[in-house]
C-alpha positions as CSV (number, residue, x, y, z in Angstrom):
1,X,0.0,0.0,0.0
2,X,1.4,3.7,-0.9
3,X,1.6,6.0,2.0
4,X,-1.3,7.2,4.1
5,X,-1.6,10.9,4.9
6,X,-4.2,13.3,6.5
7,X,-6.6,16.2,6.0
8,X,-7.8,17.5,9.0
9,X,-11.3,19.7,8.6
10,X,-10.8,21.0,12.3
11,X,-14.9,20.5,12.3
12,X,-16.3,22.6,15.2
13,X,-19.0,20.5,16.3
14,X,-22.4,21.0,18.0
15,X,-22.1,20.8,21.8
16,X,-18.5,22.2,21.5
17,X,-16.1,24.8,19.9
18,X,-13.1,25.8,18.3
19,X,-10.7,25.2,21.0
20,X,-11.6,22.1,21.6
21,X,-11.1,21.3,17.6
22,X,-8.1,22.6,17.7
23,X,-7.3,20.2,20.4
24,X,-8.4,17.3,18.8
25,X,-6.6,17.9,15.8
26,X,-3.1,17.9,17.9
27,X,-4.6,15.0,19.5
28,X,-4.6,13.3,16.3
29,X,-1.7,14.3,14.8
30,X,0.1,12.3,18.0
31,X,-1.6,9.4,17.9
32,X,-1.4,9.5,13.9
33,X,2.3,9.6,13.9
34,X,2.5,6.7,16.0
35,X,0.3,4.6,13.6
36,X,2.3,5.4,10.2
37,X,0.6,8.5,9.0
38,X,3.5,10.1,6.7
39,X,1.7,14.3,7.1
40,X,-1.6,15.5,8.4
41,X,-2.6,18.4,6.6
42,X,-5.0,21.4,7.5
43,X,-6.4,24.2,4.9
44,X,-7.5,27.6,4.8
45,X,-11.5,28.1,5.3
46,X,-13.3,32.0,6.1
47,X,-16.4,32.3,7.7
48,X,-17.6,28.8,8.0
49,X,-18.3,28.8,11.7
50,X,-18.1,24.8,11.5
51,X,-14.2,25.2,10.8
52,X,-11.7,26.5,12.9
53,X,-8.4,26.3,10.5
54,X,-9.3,30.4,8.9
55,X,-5.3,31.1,10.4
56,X,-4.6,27.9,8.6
57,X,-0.3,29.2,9.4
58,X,-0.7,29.4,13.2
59,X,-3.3,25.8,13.2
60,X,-0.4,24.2,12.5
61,X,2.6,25.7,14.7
62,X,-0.5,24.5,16.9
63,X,0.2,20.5,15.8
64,X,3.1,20.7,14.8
65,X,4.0,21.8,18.4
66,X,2.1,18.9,19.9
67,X,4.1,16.5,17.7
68,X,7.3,15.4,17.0
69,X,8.1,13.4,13.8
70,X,4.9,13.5,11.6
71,X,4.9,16.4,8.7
72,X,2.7,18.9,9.2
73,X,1.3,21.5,6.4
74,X,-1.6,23.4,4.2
75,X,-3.4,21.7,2.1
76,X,-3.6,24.5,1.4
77,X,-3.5,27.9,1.5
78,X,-5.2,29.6,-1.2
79,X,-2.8,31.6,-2.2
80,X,-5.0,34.5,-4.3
81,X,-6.2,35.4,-0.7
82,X,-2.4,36.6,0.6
83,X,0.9,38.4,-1.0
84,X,3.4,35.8,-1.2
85,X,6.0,37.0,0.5
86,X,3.5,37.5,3.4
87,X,3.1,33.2,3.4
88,X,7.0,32.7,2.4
89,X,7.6,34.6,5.7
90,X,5.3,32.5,7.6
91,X,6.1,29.3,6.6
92,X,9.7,30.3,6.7
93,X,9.4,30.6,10.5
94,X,7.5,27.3,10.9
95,X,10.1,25.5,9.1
96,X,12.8,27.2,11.4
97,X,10.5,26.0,14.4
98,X,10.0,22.7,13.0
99,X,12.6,21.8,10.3
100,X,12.1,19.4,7.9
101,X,8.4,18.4,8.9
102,X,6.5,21.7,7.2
103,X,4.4,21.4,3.8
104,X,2.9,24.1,1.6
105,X,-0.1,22.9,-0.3
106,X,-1.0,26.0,-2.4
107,X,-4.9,26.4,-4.0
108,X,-6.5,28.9,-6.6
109,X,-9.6,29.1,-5.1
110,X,-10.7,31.9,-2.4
111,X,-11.9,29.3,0.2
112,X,-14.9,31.2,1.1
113,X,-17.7,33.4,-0.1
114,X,-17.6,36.2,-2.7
115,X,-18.8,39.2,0.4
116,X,-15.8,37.2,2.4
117,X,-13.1,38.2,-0.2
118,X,-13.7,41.4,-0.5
119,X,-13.6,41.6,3.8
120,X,-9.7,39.7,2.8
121,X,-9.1,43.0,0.9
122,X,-8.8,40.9,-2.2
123,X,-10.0,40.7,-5.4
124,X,-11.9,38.0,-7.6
125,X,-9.3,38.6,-10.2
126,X,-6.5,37.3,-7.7
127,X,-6.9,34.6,-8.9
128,X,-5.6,34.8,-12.3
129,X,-1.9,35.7,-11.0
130,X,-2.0,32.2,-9.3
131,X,1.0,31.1,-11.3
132,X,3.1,33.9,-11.3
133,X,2.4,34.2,-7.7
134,X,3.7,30.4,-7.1
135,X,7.1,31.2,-8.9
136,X,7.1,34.0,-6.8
137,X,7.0,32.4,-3.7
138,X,9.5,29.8,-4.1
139,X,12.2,32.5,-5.3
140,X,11.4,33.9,-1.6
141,X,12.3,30.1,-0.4
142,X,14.9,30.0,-2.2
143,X,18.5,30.6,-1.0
144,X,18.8,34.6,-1.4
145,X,20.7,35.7,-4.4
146,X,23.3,38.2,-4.3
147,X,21.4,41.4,-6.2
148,X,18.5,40.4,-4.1
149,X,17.1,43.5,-2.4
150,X,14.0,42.0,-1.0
151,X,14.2,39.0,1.2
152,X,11.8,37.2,3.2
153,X,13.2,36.9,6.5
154,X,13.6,34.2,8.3
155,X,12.5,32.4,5.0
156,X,15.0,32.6,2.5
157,X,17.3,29.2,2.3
158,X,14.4,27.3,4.1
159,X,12.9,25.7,0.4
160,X,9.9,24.6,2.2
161,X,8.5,22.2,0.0
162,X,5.4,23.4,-2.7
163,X,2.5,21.2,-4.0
164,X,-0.1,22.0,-5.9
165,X,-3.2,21.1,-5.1
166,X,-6.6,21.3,-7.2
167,X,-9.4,19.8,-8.9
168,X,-9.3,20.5,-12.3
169,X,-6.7,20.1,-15.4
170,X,-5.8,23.7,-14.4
171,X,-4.1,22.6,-11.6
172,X,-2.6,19.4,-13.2
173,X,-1.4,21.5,-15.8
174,X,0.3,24.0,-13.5
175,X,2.2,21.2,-11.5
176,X,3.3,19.5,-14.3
177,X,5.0,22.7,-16.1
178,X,6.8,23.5,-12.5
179,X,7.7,20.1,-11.7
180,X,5.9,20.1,-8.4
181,X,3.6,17.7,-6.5
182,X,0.4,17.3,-7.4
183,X,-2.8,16.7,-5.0
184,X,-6.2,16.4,-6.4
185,X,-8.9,17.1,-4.5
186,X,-11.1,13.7,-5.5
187,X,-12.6,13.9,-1.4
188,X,-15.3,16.5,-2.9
189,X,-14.7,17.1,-6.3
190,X,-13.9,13.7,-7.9
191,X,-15.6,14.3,-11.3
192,X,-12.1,15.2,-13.0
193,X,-9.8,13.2,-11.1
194,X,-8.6,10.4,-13.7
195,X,-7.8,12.7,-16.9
196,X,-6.1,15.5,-14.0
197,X,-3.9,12.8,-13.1
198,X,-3.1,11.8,-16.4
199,X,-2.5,15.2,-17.8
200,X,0.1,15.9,-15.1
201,X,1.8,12.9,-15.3
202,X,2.3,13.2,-19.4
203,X,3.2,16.4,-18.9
204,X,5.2,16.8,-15.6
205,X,9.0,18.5,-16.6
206,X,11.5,17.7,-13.8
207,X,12.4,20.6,-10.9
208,X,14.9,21.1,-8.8
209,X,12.2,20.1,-6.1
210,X,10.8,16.8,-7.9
211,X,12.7,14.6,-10.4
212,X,9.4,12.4,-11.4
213,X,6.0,13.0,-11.1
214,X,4.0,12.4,-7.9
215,X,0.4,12.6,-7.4
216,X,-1.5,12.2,-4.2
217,X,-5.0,11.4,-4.1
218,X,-7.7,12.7,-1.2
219,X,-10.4,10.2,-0.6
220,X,-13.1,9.6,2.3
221,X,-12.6,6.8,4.3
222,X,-14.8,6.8,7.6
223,X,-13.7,2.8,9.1
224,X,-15.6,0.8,12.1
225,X,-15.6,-2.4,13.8
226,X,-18.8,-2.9,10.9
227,X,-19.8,-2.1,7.6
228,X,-23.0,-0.7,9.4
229,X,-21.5,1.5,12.1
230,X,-19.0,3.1,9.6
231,X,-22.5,3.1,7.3
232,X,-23.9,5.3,10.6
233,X,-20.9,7.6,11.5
234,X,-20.7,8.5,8.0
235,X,-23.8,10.3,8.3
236,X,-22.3,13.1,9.4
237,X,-20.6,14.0,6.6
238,X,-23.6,13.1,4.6
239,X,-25.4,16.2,6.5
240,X,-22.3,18.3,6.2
241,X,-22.5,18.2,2.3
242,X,-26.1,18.4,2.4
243,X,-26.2,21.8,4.2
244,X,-23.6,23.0,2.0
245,X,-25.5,22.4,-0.8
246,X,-27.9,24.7,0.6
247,X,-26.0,27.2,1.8
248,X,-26.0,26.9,5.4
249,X,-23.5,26.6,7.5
250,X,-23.7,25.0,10.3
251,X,-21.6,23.1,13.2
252,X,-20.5,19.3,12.6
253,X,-23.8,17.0,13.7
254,X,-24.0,13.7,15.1
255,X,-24.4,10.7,12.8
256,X,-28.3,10.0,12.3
257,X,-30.0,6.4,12.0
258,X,-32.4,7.5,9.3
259,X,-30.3,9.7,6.4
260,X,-33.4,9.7,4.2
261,X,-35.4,12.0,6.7
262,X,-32.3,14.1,6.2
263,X,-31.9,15.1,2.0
264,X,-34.6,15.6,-0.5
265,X,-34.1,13.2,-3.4
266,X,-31.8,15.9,-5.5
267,X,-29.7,16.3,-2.6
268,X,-28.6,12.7,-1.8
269,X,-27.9,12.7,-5.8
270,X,-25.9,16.1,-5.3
271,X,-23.7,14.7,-1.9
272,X,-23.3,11.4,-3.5
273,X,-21.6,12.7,-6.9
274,X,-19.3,14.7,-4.6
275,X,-18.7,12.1,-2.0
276,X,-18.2,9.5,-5.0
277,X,-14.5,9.3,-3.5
278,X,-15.3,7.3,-0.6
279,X,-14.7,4.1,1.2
280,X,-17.1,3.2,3.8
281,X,-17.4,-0.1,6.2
282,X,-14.7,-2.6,8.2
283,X,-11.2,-3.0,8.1
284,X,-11.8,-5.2,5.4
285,X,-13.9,-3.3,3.2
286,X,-11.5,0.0,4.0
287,X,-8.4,-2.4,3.0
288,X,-10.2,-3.4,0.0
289,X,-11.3,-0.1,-1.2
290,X,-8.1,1.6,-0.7
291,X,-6.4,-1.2,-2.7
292,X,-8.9,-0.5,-5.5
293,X,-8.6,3.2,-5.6
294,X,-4.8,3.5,-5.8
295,X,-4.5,0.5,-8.5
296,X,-7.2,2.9,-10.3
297,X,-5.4,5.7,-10.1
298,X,-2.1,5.0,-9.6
299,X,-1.8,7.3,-6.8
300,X,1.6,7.7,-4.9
301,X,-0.6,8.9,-2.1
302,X,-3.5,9.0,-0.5
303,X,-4.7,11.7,1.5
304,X,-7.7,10.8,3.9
305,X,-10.8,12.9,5.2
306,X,-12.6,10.5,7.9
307,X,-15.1,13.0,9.0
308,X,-16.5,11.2,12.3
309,X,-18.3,13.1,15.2
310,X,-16.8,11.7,18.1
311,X,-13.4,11.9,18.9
312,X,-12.7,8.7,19.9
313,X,-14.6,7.1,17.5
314,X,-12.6,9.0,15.2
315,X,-9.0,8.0,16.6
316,X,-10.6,4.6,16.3
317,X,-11.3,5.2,12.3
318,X,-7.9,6.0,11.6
319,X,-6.5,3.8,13.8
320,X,-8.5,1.2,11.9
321,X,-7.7,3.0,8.7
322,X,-3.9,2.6,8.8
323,X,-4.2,-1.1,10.2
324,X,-6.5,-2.3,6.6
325,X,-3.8,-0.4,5.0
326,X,-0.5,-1.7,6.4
327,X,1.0,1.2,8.1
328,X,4.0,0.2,10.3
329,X,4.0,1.6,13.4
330,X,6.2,3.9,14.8
């Protein structure tokens, strides 16, 4: 089995709040480094009260802090929202603080509404610099030259390592022409995920940062001691896409008996085309599925969202998780 690595929604759930999803999130980044996780990711959301990662840079001094071999990083910042230098400085500093263990997953998209952009001081059009504004991030990485009058302090020499993540052949395309590491975003937004792949891998050019291509993959996988409790807990993510679909947002929700009483018809066909990335049940159908997906897609990595309500049902899915898949413990 390739590598296992996480995405961690920092869900604010009902009945709690964001410290205590902060918490959990450290929480799981310990125990995940002790079951074989290779990096636990977190990425940049504005107002969505059911998310507590907005200051996505500070989230994970927060983990990283709490841990001490697992990789840590964004998956991603979207970079359209913030100067780069501003975000080579910052994860300059967590790389000083944590060397060797920081990612930067970069995105195009604003991560939030169109009234929320324009409260980020930034405009729809950000987005279209999104390439130039890569290459201008990794020269701030980059050792400092010696007609350089502009450095990014303490960043400069640290070459914290880019990916580019996405959902589209944008994306794909983008990676492939900077020789960087692409992550595809099939955990909502599967529809595009096998052409993506193969358009970055037929047109990846080696970098300095990546000689070959490599792709990682984000799927679902929500795992319990049955195919019909991981059926239940994965409920709540069920509502979670459901209410996003209509524009609501809301804190995380317990897992339901009856999902039907939940979606109309059009939804559960909406939530299921986006949640078509997903393995579901035991350690047996988790180890089968994951099997499936990375033959199917050749995936160097997988990237996994289990999006369970209780915390220690949770730890217990990915604990489960990286046993069907092989991980050696730490």
């Amino acid at each position: 089995m390739v590598p296992l690595s996480i995405l961690e929604l920092a869900r604010v759930k009902q009945g709690s709040d964001a410290r205590r999803a902060l918490d959990d999130a450290r929480d799981l980044a310990r125990h995940a480094e002790d079951w074989g996780y290779r990096r636990l990711w977190v990425a940049e959301h504005h107002n969505m009260q059911g998310i507590a990662s907005a200051a996505t840079a500070v989230v994970i001094a927060h983990i990283a802090g709490g841990t001490s071999r697992i990789r840590v990083g964004a998956g991603g910042i979207m970079l359209p929202n913030h100067a780069p230098y501003i975000v080579a400085e910052q994860f300059g500093t967590l790389e000083q603080l944590f060397p060797g263990r920081i990612d930067l997953g970069l995105g195009r998209a604003p991560g939030t509404d169109q009234l929320t952009l324009r409260a980020l001081r930034r405009s729809p059009q950000s987005a279209e610099n999104f390439p130039q504004d890569v290459l201008e991030l990794q020269a701030f990485l980059a050792p400092r030259a010696e007609d350089q009058r502009i450095e990014a302090v303490p960043a400069a020499g640290t070459n914290v390592p880019l990916w580019i993540l996405g959902s589209s052949h944008f994306g794909a395309t983008l990676a492939a022409e900077l020789g960087l590491p692409y992550a595809f975003a099939s955990h909502f937004a599967p529809e595009h995920m096998i052409s993506a792949l193969r358009i970055y891998r037929e047109r990846f050019k080696p970098s300095d940062q990546l000689s070959s291509p490599y792709a990682m993959v984000g799927v679902n996988v929500i795992a319990a001691e049955t195919d019909e409790e991981a059926r239940r807990l994965a409920t709540t993510q069920q509502i979670s896409f459901t209410e996003l679909i209509r524009g609501t947002r809301t804190l995380s929700r317990p897992p339901v008996d009856d999902i039907e009483s939940v979606w109309s018809p059009a939804e559960k066909a909406h939530v299921r085309q986006m949640l078509a990335c997903s393995v579901v049940g035991s350690p047996e159908t988790v180890g089968q599925g994951l099997q499936a997906l990375v033959e199917e897609t050749g995936a160097d990595e997988l990237m996994v969202v289990s999006d369970v309500f209780e915390h220690p049902k949770r730890l217990r899915s990915f604990e489960l998780i990286a046993s069907a898949a092989g991980l050696a413990r730490v």
